[in-house]
C-alpha positions as CSV (number, residue, x, y, z in Angstrom):
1,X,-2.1,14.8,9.2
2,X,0.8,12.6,10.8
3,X,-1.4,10.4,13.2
4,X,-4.5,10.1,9.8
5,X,-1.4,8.9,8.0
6,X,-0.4,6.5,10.6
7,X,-4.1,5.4,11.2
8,X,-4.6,4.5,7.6
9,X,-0.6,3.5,6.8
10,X,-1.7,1.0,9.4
11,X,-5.1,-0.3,8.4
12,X,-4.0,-0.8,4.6
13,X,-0.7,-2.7,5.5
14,X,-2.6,-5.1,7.8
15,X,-3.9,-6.1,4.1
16,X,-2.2,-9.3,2.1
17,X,-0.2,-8.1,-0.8
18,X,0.6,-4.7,0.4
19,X,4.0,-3.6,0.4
20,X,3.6,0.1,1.0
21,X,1.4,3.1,1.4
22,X,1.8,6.9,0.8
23,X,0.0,9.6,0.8
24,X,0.6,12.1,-2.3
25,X,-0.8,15.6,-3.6
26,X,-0.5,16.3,-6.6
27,X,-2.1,19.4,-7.9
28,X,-2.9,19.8,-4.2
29,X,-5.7,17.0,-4.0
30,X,-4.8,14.1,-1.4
31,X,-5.0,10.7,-2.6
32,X,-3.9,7.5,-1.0
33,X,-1.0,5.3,-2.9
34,X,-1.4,1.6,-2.2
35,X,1.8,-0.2,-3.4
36,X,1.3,-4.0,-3.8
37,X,3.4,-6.9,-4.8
38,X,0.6,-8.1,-7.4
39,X,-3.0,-7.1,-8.6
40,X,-5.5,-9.8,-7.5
41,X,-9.0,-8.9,-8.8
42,X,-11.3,-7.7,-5.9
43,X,-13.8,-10.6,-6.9
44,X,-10.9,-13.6,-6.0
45,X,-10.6,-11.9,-2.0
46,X,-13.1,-11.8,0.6
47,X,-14.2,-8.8,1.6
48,X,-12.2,-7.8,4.7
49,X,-9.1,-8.2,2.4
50,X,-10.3,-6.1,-0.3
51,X,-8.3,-2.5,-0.5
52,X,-10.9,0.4,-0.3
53,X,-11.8,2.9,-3.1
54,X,-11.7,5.6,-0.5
55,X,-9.8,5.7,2.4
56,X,-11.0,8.2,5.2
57,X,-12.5,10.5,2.7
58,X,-9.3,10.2,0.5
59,X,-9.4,8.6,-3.3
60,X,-6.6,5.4,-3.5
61,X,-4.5,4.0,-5.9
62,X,-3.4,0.7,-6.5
63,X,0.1,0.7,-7.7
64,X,1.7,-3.2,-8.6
65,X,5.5,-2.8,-7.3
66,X,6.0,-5.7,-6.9
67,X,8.1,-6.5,-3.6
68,X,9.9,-3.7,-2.2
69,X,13.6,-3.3,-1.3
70,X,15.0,-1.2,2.1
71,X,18.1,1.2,1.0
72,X,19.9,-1.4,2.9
73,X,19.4,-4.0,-0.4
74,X,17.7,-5.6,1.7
75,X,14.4,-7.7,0.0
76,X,10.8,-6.4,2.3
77,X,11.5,-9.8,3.8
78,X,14.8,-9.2,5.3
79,X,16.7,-11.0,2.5
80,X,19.7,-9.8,0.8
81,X,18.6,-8.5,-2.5
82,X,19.8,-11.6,-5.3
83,X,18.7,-14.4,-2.7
């Protein structure tokens, strides 16, 4: 499971507007989280930037978070947080 979640960690961050992937289990049935830092409608991105319905078999879901922060407080572009 480590090297699928490193194939597809790396294939859906390589996308504009991701900010994070996971892979979760509830109930015991996979399914890809996709973390962005807005929605954007399928329809306004061409299609190599569009974020799967499935992913390698597994369901995804978008999730708008918008930008993340490290547990350093630091912004996902290596700003302090506040700046």
């Amino acid at each position: 499971m480590h090297e699928e979640h490193r194939r597809i960690t790396e294939r859906l961050m390589s996308l504009p507007g991701v900010v994070g992937v996971d892979i979760d289990a509830p109930a015991g049935r996979d399914r890809v989280l996709v973390f962005v830092d807005r929605t954007v409608a399928s329809a306004d991105l061409p299609q190599e930037q569009r974020i799967p319905e499935t992913i390698e078999g597994y369901p995804v879901e978008i999730i708008e978070s918008g930008p993340l922060m490290a547990e350093n407080g630091e912004n996902d572009d290596g700003r302090p947080t506040g700046s």
